[in-house]
C-alpha positions, 0 to 999 in steps of 0.5 A: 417478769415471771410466768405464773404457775398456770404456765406449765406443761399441763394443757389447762394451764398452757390454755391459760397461758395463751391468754393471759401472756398476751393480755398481760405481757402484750397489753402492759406493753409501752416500750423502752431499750432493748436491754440483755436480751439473750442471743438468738438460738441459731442464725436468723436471716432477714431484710432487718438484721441490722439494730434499728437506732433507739427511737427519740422519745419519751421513756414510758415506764409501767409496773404491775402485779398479778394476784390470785386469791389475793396473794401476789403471784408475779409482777411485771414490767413494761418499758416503751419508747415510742417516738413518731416513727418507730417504737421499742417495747421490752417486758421483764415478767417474773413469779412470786411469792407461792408462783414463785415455789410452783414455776420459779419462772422469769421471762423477757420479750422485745419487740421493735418496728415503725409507726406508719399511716396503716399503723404499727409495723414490726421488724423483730420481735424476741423472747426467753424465758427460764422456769422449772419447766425448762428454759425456751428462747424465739426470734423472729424478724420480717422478711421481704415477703410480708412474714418472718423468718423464725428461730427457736429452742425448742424447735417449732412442733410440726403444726406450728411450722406448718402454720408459718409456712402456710401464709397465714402469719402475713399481716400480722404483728408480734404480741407487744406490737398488738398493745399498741393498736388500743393503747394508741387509739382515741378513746371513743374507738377502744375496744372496737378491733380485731388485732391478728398476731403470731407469737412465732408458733401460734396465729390468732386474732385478739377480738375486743369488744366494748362492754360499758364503763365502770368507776373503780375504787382504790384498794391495797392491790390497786393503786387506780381509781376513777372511771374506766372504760371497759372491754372484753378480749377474746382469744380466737385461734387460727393456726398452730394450735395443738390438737391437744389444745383444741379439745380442751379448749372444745371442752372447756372454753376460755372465757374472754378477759376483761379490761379496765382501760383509763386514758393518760396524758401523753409527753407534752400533753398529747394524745391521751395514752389508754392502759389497761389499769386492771385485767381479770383471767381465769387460770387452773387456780381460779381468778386471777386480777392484774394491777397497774400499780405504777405509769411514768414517762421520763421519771415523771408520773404520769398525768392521772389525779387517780394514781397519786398515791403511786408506789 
């Protein structure tokens, strides 16, 4: 998937960015192969380098586009394999239409790990992206002491190593690996939770916070329509962040972003699966909405009387 134009070398749109990366590629997070992912820039040495055999399970499929003043701006792609033990998630995001004149810009993100009674528990999490601003590549794997051993092009900026070194990324999971907490969750317990995550240069937690419910209408962007539950999530930093970041953030804070999530029947009728089936962020270039516009497992459309108009 491509990276929309907000994500550029500019502070307000690197802002943007922190957010909307890890709703839009996070949160439109259920998994499948590991696919070409690109090597890792330079040796990383932990306790999971072996590759991790891919789960036995149902392959999720999720598809959605990103719009701004009703343009389409970029698209993404989720692919998820979650069996009872283990789960791997790969998105490919890329830009657009006018985005795609701006940034030119493609990224790729995988994650892998275990499912355990205390939940999600991730081993290695990779990165790559290619615009015109530059390309970066990251990989980072647990290690035997609670953390991860990270690498990375370009290197980690003095602030972001220090965070890493500091502890604080113990306990936490990976972006993709955060999209599983809600959307594995029952849906009288959505949007209750504080998920702490480190991306391999920044820590942060993803506070959600249940707002109501609300019937969305059918549209040419949307595919969706039906009752929904939804949530607020908000950004909330706590490591690695650039000084530069935080006074623009200071000045002009980042409004949370607001989920619509709608529960879907599971492989053989099990726990309902909760997505996200729309997302609205603000970006340098005003509001922006995200569309779920396709969901299947194994080929097959996922049980929801709403999307039967799939594209």
């Amino acid at each position: 998937m491509r990276a929309v134009p907000a994500c550029s070398s500019n502070i307000s749109a690197r802002n943007a960015c922190a957010l909307a990366l890890t709703a839009f590629v996070g949160f439109a997070a259920l998994p499948q192969s590991a696919a070409a992912m690109p090597a890792p820039v330079t040796e990383t040495r932990g306790t999971n380098e072996a590759e991790r055999p891919q789960p036995d399970g149902p392959t999720i499929r999720l598809t959605y586009e990103f719009y701004g003043a009703g343009l389409l701006l970029g698209t993404l792609e989720t692919t998820a394999v979650i069996s009872d033990t283990d789960y791997n998630i790969t998105t490919r995001a890329a830009t657009a239409g006018l985005a795609d004149s701006i940034a030119d810009a493609e990224l790729e993100s995988n994650a892998v790990g275990r499912l355990t009674e205390d939940g999600p528990a991730p081993e290695r999490f990779r990165t790559a992206s290619d615009s015109r601003f530059g390309a970066r590549a990251l990989e980072m794997v647990r290690n035997g002491e609670g953390t991860f051993d990270v690498s990375a092009e370009p290197a980690l900026e003095p602030q972001q190593a220090a965070a890493l070194r500091s502890g604080l990324a113990i306990g936490t999971v990976d972006p993709l690996t955060a999209s599983l907490y809600s959307s594995l969750r029952p849906a009288d317990r959505a949007c209750s939770e504080r998920v702490k995550v480190f991306d391999g240069r920044r820590v942060f937690a993803l506070d959600f916070k249940r707002t109501g419910a609300e019937a969305l209408s059918a549209s040419n962007q949307a595919v969706y329509e039906g009752e929904t539950i939804t949530c607020d999530l908000k950004y909330v930093p706590l490591a690695g962040q650039s000084r530069e970041w935080k006074l623009q953030e200071a000045r002009d804070p980042s409004p949370p972003i607001k989920l619509w999530m709608a529960p879907f029947k599971g492989a053989g009728g099990k726990q309902d699966i909760l997505l996200p089936v729309r997302l609205q962020l603000r970006t340098p270039f005003g509001s922006a909405l995200v569309h779920l516009t396709k969901a299947d497992i194994s080929g097959e459309p996922m049980m929801q009387a709403s999307m039967s108009h799939n594209r």
